[in-house]
DOVEX-849650 format. One record per residue (C-alpha): residue in three letters; x, y, z. Coordinates in steps of 0.25 Angstrom, whole numbers, plus 2048, in hexadecimal, padded with zeros to 3 digits. Layout:
DOVEX-849650
ALAXYZ/...
end
This chain:
DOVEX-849650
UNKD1017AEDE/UNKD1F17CEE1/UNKD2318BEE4/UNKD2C18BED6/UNKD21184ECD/UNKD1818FED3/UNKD22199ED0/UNKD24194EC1/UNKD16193EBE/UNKD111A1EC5/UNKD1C1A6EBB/UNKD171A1EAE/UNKD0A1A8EAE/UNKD101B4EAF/UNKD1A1B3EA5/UNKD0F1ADE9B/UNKD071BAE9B/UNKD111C3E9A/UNKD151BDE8F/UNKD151C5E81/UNKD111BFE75/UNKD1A1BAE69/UNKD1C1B1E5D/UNKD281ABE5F/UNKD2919FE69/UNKD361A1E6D/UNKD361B0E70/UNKD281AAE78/UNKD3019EE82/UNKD3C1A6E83/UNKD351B3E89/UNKD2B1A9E93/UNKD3C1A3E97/UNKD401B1E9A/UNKD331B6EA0/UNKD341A9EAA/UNKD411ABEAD/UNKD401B9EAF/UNKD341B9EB7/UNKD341C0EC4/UNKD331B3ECB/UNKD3D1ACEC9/UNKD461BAED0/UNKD511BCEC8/UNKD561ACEC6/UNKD601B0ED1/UNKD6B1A4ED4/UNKD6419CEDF/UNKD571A2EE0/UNKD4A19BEDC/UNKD481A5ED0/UNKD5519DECB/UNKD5018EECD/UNKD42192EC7/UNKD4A198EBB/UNKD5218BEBB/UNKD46181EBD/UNKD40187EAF/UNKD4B187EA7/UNKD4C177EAD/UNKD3D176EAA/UNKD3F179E9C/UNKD4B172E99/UNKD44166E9D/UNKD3716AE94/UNKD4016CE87/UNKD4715EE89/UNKD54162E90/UNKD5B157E97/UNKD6015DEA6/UNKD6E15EEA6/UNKD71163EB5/UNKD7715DEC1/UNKD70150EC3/UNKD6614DEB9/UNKD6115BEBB/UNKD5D168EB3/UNKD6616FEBE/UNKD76171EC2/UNKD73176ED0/UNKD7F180ED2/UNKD83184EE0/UNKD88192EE2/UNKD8E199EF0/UNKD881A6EF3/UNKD901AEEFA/UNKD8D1BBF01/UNKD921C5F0A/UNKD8D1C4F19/UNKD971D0F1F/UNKD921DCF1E/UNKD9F1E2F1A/UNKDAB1DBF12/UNKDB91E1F11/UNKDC51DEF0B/UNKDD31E4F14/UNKDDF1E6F0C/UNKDEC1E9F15/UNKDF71F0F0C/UNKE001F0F18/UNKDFF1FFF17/UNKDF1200F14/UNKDE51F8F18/UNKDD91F9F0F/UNKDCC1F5F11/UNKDC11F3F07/UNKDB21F0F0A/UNKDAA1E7F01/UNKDA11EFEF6/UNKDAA1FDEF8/UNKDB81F8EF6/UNKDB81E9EF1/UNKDAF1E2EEC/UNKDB01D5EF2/UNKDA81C6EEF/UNKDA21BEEFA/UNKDAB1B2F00/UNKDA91A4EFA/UNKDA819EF09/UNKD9D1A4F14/UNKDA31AAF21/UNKDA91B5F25/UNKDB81B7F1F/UNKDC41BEF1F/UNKDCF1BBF13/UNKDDC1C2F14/UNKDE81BEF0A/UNKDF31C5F04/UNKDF21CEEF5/UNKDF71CCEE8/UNKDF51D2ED9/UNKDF31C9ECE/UNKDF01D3EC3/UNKDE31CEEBC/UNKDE41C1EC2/UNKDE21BAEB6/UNKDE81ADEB1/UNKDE71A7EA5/UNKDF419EE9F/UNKDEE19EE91/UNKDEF1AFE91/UNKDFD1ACE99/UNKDF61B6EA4/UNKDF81B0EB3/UNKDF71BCEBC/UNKDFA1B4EC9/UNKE071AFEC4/UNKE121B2ECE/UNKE071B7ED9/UNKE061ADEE6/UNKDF71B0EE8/UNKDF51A5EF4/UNKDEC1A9EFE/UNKDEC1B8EFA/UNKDE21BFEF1/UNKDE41C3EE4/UNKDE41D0EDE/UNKDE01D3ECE/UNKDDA1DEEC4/UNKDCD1DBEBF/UNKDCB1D6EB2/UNKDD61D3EA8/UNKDDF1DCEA0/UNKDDD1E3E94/UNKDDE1DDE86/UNKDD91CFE8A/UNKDCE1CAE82/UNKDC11CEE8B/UNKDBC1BFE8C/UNKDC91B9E8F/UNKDCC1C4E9A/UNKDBC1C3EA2/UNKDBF1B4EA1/UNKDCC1B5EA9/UNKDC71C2EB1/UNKDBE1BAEB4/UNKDC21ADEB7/UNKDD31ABEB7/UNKDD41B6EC5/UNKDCD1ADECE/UNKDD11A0EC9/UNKDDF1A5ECA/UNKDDF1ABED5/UNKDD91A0EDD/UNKDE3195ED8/UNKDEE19DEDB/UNKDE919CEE9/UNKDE31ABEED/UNKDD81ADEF7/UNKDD21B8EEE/UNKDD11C0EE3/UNKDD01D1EE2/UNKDCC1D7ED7/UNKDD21E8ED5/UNKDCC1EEEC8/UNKDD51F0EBC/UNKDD11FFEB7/UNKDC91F9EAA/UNKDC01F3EB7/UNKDBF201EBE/UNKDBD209EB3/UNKDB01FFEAF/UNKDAA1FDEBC/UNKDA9207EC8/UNKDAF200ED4/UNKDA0204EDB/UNKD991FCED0/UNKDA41F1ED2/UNKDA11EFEE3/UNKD901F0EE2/UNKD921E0EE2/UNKD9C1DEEEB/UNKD921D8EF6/UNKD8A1CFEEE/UNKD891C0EF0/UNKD931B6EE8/UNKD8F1ABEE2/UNKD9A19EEE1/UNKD99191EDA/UNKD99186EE2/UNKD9D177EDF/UNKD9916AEE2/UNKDA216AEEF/UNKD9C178EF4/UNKDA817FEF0/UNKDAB18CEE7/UNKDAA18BED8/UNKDB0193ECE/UNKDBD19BECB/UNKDC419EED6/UNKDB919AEDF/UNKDC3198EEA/UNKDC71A8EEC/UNKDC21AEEFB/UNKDC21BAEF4/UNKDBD1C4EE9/UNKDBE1D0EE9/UNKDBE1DDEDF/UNKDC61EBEE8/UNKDC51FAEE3/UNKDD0201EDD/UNKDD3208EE8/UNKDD51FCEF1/UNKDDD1F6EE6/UNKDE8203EE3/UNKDEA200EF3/UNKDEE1F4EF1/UNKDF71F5EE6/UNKDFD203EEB/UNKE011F8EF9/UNKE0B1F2EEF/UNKE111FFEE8/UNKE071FCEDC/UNKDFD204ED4/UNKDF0201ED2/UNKDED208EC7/UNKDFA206EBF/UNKDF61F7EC1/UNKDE91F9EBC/UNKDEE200EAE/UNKDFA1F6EAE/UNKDEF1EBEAD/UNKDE61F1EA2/UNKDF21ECE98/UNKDF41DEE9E/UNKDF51D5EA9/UNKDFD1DCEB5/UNKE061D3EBF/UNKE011D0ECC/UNKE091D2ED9/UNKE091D0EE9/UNKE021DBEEF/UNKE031DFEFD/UNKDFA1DCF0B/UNKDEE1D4F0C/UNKDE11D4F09/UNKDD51CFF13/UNKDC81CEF0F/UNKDBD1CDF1B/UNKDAD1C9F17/UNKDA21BFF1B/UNKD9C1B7F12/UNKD8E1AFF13/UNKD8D1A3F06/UNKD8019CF02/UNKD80190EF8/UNKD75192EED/UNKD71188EE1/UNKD6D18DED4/UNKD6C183EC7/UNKD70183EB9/UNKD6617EEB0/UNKD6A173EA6/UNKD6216EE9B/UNKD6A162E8F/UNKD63160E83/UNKD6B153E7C/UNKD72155E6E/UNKD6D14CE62/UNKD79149E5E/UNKD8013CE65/UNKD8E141E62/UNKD8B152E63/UNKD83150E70/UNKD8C14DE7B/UNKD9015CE76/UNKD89167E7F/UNKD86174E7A/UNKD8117EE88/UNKD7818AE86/UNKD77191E94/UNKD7119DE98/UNKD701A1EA8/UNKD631A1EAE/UNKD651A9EBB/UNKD661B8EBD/UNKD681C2EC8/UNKD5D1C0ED2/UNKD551CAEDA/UNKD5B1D8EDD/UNKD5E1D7EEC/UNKD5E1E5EF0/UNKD501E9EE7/UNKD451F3EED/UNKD381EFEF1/UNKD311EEEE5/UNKD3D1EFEDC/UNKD3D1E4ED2/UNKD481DCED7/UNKD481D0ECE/UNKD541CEEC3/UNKD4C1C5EBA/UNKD561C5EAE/UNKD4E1C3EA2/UNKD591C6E9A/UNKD641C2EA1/UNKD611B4EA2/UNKD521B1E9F/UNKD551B3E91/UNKD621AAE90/UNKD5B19FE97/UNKD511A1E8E/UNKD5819FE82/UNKD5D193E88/UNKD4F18EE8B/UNKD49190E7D/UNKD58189E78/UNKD5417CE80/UNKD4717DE7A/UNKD4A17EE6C/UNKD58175E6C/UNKD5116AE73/UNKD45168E68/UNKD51165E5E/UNKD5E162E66/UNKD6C165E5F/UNKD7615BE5F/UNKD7D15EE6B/UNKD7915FE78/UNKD7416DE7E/UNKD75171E8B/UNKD6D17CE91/UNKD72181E9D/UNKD6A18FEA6/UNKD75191EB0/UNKD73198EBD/UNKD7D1A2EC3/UNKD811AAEB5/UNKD7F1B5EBD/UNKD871B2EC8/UNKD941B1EC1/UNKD921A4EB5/UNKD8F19BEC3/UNKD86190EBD/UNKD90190EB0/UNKD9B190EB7/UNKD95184EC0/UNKD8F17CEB3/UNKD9D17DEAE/UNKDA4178EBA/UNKD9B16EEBC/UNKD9416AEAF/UNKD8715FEB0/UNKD8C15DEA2/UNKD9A159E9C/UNKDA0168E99/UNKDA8162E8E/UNKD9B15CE88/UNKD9916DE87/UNKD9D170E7A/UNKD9617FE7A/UNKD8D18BE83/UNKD87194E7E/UNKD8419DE89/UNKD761A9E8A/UNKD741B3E92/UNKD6D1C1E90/UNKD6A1C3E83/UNKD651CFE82/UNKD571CDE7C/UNKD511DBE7B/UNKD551DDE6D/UNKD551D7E5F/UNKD631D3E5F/UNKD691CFE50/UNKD761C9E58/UNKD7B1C1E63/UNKD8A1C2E6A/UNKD901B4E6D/UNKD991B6E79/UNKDA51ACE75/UNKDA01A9E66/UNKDAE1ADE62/UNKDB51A4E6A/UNKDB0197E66/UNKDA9191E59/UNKD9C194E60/UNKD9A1A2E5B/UNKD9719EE4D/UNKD8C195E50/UNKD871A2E58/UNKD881A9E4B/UNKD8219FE44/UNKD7519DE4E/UNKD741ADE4C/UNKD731ADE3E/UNKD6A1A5E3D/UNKD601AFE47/UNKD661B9E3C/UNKD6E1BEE48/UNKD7D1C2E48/UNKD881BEE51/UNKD901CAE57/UNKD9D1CBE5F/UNKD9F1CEE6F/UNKD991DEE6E/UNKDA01DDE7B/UNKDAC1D7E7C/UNKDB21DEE89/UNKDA71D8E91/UNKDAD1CAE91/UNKD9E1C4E8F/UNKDA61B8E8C/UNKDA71B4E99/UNKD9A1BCE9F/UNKD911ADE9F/UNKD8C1A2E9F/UNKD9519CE95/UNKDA11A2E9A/UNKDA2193EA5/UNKDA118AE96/UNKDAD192E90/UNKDB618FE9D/UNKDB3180E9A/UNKDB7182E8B/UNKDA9182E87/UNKDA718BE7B/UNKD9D194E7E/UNKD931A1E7B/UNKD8D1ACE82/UNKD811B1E78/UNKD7A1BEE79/UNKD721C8E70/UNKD7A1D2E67/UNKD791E0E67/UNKD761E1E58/UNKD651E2E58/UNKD5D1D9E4C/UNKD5C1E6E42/UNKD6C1E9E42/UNKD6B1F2E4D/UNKD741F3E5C/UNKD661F3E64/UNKD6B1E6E6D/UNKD751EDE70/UNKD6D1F8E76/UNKD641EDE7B/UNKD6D1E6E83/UNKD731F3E88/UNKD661F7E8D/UNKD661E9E95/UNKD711EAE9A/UNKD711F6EA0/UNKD621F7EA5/UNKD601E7EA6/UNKD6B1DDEA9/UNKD691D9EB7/UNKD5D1E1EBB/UNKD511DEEBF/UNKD4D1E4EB2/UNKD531D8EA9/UNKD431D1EA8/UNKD3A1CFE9E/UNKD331DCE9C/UNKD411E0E94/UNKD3F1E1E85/UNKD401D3E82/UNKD3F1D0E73/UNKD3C1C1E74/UNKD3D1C1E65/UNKD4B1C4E66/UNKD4C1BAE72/UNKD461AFE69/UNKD511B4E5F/UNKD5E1B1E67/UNKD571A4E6E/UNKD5919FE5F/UNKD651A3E5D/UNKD6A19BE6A/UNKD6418FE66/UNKD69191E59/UNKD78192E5F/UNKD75184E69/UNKD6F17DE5D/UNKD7C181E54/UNKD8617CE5F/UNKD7F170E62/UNKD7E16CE55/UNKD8B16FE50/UNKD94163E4A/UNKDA116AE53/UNKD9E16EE61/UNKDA417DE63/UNKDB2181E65/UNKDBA18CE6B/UNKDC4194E60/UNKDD1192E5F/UNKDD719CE69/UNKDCD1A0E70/UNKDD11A2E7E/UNKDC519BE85/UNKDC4190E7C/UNKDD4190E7E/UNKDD3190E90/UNKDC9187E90/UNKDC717DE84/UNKDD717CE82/UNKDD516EE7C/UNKDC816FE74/UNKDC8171E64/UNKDC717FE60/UNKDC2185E54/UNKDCA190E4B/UNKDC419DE4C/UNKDBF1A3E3D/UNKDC51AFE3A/
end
């Protein structure tokens, strides 16, 4: 017997007798998912480890048992993704700005935070400096923030985030993607980010540094090479407030007038004074890691070229590096994924015994929590036509220690999704409810966020905060989680589950696929909505109801 089957079937006893009793089938097979998933052994389904492929192998396994087709690379249940794993192999990395009258120098983790180099070897990076405001670009907003700046072979200088008043989704998508993008095209060699006052005044820069010498992980290509936005920078890096007035007093400008100057809009960039030189040694190792993909054939000769995704991530954090002997050290991540993969077992389970009329895709991608890696990678290089996609609807971490009597669809207001949502809801006698949150830009937070830069209308489903009886205990609920569970070692199976609940949203996702895939018009984005807009210009739209 092979060390994995031994592995799988050492599991399965265990998790058979721990096991409670219940009457519902489903609430039974999704809990014996999550139990699997988050079992000890399988060590935090950490990208590239062996926890991962085990985790992946089931969800393979039972795709095949329900009647899937494998829709990976070559025939297989698997879209092997290569990722570069960078990590620092100097003891002490620094970053030496020279003022002409001042020379400054910051260490790595006390005055910069600063990521690990794309390349191994040991490096040093000089180049001239200039400020690009927040760096964004986008023609459709008529912001370019590099306009007028010659940013070849120098680094680039720009505020976190974006400016006030901008819808939240709008301004995490270009915070998040547009600065890099930009500034590599321009022709920079790297991009340094100083905090705007909103970013000081929310995070504590000793908060901000505690990550500042972990690995980084990169997509990689079929040729070898970096993939992703801005893939080709040398460097990133975040400096403190201190570090940054310097820089800006070297060119008779205030910092902090800056700063308030940019909480009512975008600011103009300009030329600033020395050079910056960044010295560090980097040691890169190349790690696979797979996306799991599962087809299951529409009915409909016409509807079934059509694809509707669901997709939820199936890896978590790992095993804590620095735990105590003894200490529990494993991030199993029940909640967060265990019990989105599950939902999207128990989905292929029931969809496959009565297929829709268009085609279903059911994708556990690796690498969510890395940065949408595995997305990002199946959206750049798709083992199915991406204009055969005609919807995602995306899971990950509904909270299911509570009752819930709604759900929040991420993005239902954007396209004609969000009243199928409501519609799969009413039927489970649950209600549909705004974004309780809009500042956090969840929008573009997961695994979806990759399908809606393809133009793919798309949804990011969670639990409300509204409890079964009318009441606001989910919202307690998930605060509680959050605060005490979310990436710890804590988030496993002895939380207070209630499978019943667990059975309850499991409906209501296959509700919402069978709804789409069933439909006689595939979604689409409403008219004037910005992503629709960016990234489906030429598709149909539909008009919004007022």
């Amino acid at each position: 017997m092979n060390k994995r089957l031994l592995l799988l079937t050492a599991a399965l006893p265990l998790i058979a007798a721990a096991a409670p009793t219940t009457s519902d089938p489903l609430a039974a097979s999704f809990r014996a998912h999550v139990a699997f998933l988050a079992d000890d052994l399988l060590e935090g389904r950490g990208l590239g480890t062996r926890g991962h492929e085990i985790a992946a192998n089931y969800v393979a396994q039972h795709f095949a048992r329900v009647g899937l087709q494998p829709a990976g690379d070559s025939g297989t249940w698997y879209q092997r993704v290569s990722f570069a794993e960078s990590r620092f192999a100097s003891a002490r990395e620094t970053a030496v700005f020279d003022l002409g009258t001042q020379r400054l120098t910051l260490e790595n983790g006390t005055g910069m935070s600063l990521a690990p180099g794309p390349a191994a070897g040991t490096e040093e990076i000089s180049g001239g400096l200039v400020f690009a405001g927040y760096g964004l670009v986008d023609k459709s907003q008529g912001i370019d923030d590099f306009a007028g700046l010659d940013v070849r072979g120098k680094y680039v200088v720009v505020l976190s985030g974006a400016p006030d008043g901008m819808n939240s989704e709008v301004a995490a998508h270009l915070a998040r993607t547009s600065k890099a993008i930009a500034a590599q095209a321009a022709g920079a060699i790297g991009l340094i980010n100083v905090r705007t006052q909103k970013e000081a005044d929310r995070l504590p820069w000793e908060k901000s540094v505690r990550s500042a010498r972990l690995p980084r992980r990169l997509l990689l290509g079929a040729d070898g090479q970096p993939l992703g936005d801005g893939a080709g920078l040398k460097v990133r890096a975040n400096i403190e407030d201190a570090a940054a007035t310097a820089l800006f007093a070297a060119v008779g400008q205030d910092f902090a007038a800056i700063r308030l100057a940019a909480k009512a809009g975008p600011v103009k960039g300009f030329p600033l004074t020395g050079t910056l030189t960044v010295g560090r040694a980097t040691d890169v190792q190349r790690i696979t890691s797979p996306n799991v993909l599962g087809l299951l054939p529409g009915t409909d000769p016409t509807l079934s070229a059509e694809i509707v995704v669901i997709s939820a991530h199936l890896d978590h954090v790992g095993i804590k590096a620095d735990a105590k002997p003894g200490e529990d050290a494993i991030y199993n991540g029940a909640m967060d994924n265990a019990s989105g993969s599950a939902t999207l077992l128990e989905a292929a389970t029931a969809l496959a015994k009565a297929p829709p009329k268009r085609s279903v895709l059911f994708l556990a991608t690796t690498a969510e929590e890395s940065g949408l890696l595995g997305a990002d990678y199946f959206s750049r290089q798709p083992t199915v036509d991406v204009k055969r996609i005609v919807a995602d609807v995306n899971i990950d971490m509904p909270i299911l220690t509570c009752d819930f009597g709604d759900v929040v669809a991420f993005g239902g207001d954007r396209s004609t999704i969000g009243p199928v949502v409501a519609a799969a809801a009413k039927a489970e006698g649950l209600g549909l409810s705004p974004d309780p949150q809009p500042e956090e830009a969840v929008f573009t937070r997961s695994d979806h966020y990759p399908f809606v830069r393809k133009g793919v209308p798309s949804v990011f489903l969670k639990t409300g905060w509204t409890d079964s009886k009318g009441g606001q205990s989910c919202k307690e609920a998930e605060r509680q989680f959050r605060v005490n569970n979310y990436h710890e070692v804590s988030d496993q199976l002895d939380l207070p589950f209630d499978w019943a609940a667990a059975a309850k949203w499991t409906r209501v996702n296959i509700g919402i696929i069978r709804r789409l895939a069933d439909a006689k018009a595939a979604p689409r984005w409403y008219e004037g909505d910005y992503f629709g807009t960016a990234f489906a210009p030429a598709a149909a739209k539909a008009p919004k109801a007022r």
